[in-house]
C-alpha positions in Angstrom: -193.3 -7.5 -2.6 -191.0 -6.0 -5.1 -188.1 -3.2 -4.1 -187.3 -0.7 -6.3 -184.7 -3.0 -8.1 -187.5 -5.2 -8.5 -186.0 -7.8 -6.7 -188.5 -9.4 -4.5 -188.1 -8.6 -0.7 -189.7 -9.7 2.5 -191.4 -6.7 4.9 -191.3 -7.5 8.2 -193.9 -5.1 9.8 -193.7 -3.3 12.7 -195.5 -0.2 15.1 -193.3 2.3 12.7 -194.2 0.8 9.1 -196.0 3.5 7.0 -197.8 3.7 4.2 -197.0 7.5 2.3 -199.6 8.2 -0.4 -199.4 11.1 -2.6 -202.1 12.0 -4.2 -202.5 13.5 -7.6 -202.6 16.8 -6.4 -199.2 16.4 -4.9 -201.0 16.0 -1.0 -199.1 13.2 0.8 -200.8 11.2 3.7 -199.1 8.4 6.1 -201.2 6.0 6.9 -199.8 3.5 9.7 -200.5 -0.9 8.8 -202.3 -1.5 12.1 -204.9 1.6 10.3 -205.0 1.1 6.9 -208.0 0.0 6.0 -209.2 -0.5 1.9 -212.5 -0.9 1.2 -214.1 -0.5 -2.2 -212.1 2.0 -4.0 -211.4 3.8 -0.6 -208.3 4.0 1.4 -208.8 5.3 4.9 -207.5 4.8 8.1 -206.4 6.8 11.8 -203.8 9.4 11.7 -201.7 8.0 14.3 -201.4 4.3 16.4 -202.4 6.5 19.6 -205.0 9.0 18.4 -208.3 7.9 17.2 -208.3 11.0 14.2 -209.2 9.3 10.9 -208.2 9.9 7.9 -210.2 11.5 5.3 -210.7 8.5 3.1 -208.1 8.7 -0.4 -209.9 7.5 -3.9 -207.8 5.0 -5.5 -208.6 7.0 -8.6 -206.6 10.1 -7.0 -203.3 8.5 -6.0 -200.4 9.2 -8.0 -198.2 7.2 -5.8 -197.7 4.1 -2.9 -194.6 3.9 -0.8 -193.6 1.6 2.0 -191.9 3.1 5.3 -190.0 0.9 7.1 
């Protein structure tokens, strides 16, 4: 992957890695790697690594923006 100085980088993922996305209509939603799941043009996943909530699923087409939590 790239940073934001577009220099490439290395993400070593753990329990606490987050996926923010913000939405279009300025909503932001964390999804956490272990579940993200994209299927289609549908992200979804669980609200939490403990709590089996899920997500309402995201369309692509709706996302303004992508960004990596370490």
């Amino acid at each position: 992957m790239l940073d934001k100085n577009e220099k490439e980088t290395t993400l070593y993922v753990t329990h606490r890695t987050g996926v923010r996305v913000t939405k279009k209509d300025g909503k932001r939603k964390t999804f956490y790697f272990d579940t993200l799941i994209i299927q289609d043009s549908l992200i979804t996943g669980k609200n939490d690594h403990f709590l089996s909530i899920s997500i309402k699923p995201i369309n692509l087409n709706n996302i303004s923006k992508i960004e990596l939590q370490k």
